[in-house]
SEPAKOL-360651 format. One line per 8 residues: number of its first residue (from 1); their letters; for each residue x, y, z negated of N, C-alpha, C. Coordinates in pm, 1 decimal. Atoms other than C-alpha are relative to their C-alpha. Layout:
BEGIN
NUM> a> X/Y/Z/X/Y/Z/X/Y/Z ~ ...
//
This chain:
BEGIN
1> xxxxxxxx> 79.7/118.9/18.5/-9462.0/11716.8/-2578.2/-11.2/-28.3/-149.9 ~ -28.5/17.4/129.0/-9610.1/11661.3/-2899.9/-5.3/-197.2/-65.0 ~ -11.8/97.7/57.8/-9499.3/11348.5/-3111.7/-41.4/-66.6/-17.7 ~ 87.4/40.1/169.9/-9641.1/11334.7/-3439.7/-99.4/74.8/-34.7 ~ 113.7/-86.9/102.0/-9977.5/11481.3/-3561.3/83.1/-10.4/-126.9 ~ -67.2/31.1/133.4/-9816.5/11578.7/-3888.4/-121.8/89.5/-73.2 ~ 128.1/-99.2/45.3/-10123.8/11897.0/-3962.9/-54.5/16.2/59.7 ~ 118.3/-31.7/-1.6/-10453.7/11970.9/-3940.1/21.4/80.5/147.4
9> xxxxxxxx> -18.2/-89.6/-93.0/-10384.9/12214.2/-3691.0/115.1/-34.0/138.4 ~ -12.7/101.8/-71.2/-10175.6/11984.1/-3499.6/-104.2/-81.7/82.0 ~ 56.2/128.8/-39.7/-10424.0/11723.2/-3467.1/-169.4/111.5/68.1 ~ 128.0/-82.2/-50.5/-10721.8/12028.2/-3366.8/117.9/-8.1/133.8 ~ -56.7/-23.6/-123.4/-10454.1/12111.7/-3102.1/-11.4/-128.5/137.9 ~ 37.8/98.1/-118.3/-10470.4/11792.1/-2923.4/-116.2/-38.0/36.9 ~ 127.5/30.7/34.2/-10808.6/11710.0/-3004.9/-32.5/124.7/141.7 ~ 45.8/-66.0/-123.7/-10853.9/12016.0/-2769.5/74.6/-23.7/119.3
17> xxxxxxxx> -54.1/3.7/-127.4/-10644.7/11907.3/-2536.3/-52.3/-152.1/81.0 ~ 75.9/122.4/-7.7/-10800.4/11564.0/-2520.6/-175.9/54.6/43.9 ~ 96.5/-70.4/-33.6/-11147.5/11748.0/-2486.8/-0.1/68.5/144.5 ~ -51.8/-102.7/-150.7/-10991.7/11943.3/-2179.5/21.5/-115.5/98.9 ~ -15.5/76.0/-110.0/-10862.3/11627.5/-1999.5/-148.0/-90.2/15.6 ~ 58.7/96.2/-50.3/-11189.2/11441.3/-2064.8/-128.5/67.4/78.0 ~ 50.5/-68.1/-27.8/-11362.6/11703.9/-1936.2/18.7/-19.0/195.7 ~ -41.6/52.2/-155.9/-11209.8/11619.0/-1615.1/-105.8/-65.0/79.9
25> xxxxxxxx> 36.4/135.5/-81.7/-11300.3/11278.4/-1526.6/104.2/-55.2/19.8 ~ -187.3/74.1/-49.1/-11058.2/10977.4/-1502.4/-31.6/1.9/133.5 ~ -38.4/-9.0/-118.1/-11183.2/10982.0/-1166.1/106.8/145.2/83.5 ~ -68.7/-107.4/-31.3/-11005.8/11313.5/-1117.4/116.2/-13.8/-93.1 ~ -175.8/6.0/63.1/-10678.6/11221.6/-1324.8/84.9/-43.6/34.0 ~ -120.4/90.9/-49.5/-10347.5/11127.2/-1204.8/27.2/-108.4/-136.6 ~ -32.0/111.1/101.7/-10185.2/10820.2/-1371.2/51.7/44.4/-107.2 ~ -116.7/-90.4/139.2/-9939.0/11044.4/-1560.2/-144.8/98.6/-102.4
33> xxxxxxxx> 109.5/-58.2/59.1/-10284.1/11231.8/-1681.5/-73.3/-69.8/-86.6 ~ 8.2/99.7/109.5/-10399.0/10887.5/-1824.9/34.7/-61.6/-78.9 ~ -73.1/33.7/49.8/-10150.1/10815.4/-1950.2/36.5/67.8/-162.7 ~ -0.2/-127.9/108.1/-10100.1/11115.2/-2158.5/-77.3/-27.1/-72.3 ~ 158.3/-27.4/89.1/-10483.1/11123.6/-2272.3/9.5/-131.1/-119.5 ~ -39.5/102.0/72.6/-10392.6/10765.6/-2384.1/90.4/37.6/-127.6 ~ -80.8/-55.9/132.0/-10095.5/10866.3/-2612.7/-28.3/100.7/-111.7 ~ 69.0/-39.6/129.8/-10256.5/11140.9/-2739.8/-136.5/-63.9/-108.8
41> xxxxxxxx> 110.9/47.8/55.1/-10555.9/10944.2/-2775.7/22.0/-79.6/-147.9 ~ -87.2/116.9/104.7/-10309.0/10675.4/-3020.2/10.6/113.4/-95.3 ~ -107.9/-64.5/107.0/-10150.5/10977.1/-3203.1/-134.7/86.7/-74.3 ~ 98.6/-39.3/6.0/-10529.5/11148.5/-3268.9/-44.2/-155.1/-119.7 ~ 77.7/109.4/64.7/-10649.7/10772.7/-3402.3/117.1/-31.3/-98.6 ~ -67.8/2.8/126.5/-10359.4/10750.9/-3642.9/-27.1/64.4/-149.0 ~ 5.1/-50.1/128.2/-10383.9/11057.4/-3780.5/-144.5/0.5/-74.1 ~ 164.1/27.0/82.1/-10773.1/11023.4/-3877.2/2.1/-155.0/-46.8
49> xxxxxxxx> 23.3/138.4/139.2/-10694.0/10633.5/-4019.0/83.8/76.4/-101.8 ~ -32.8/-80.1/153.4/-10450.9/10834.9/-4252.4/-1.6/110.1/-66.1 ~ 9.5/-88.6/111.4/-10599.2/11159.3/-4367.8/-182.8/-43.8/8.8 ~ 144.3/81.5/35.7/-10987.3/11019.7/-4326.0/-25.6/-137.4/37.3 ~ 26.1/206.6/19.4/-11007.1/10640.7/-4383.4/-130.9/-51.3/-7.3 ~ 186.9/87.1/30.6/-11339.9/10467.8/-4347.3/16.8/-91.5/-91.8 ~ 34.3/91.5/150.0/-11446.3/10298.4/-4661.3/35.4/-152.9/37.2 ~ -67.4/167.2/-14.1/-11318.1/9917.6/-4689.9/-171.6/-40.2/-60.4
57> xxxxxxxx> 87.6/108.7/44.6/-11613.6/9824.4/-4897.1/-151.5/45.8/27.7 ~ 120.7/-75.7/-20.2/-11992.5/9900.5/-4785.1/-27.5/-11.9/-173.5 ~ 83.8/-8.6/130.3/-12202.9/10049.9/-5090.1/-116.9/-66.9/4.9 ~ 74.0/80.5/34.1/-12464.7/9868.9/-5245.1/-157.5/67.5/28.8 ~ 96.5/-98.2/-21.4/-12805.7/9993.3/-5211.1/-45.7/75.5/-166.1 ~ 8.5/-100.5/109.5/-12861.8/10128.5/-5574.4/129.6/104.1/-4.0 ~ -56.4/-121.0/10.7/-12551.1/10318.5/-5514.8/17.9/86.3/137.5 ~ 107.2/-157.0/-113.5/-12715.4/10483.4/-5169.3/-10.8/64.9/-109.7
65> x> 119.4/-81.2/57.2/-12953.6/10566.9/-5381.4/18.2/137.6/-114.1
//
């Protein structure tokens, strides 16, 4: 059972495994199956707030441009 996304290659690993269960259907998942998808789902949304962070401040439109 994994943890911690700690690498890149970590966080592809679940990412496919998250891809695989939603591939399912929650109507076809046991509880323990949602459960899971859930946790990984948490440990997936961690590691993308801390190695790609969405911008705090929107840009202006001359610096779109």
């Amino acid at each position: 059972m994994i943890l911690t996304i700690e690498t890149l290659r970590d966080y592809k690993q679940v990412m496919a495994v998250i891809e695989t269960q939603l591939a399912k259907g929650s109507a076809n998942m046991t509880e323990t199956d949602l459960a899971e998808l859930q946790r990984l789902s948490l440990l997936a949304e961690h590691y993308e707030e801390e190695h790609y962070p969405m911008p705090v401040e929107l840009a202006t439109l001359p610096e779109m441009i």
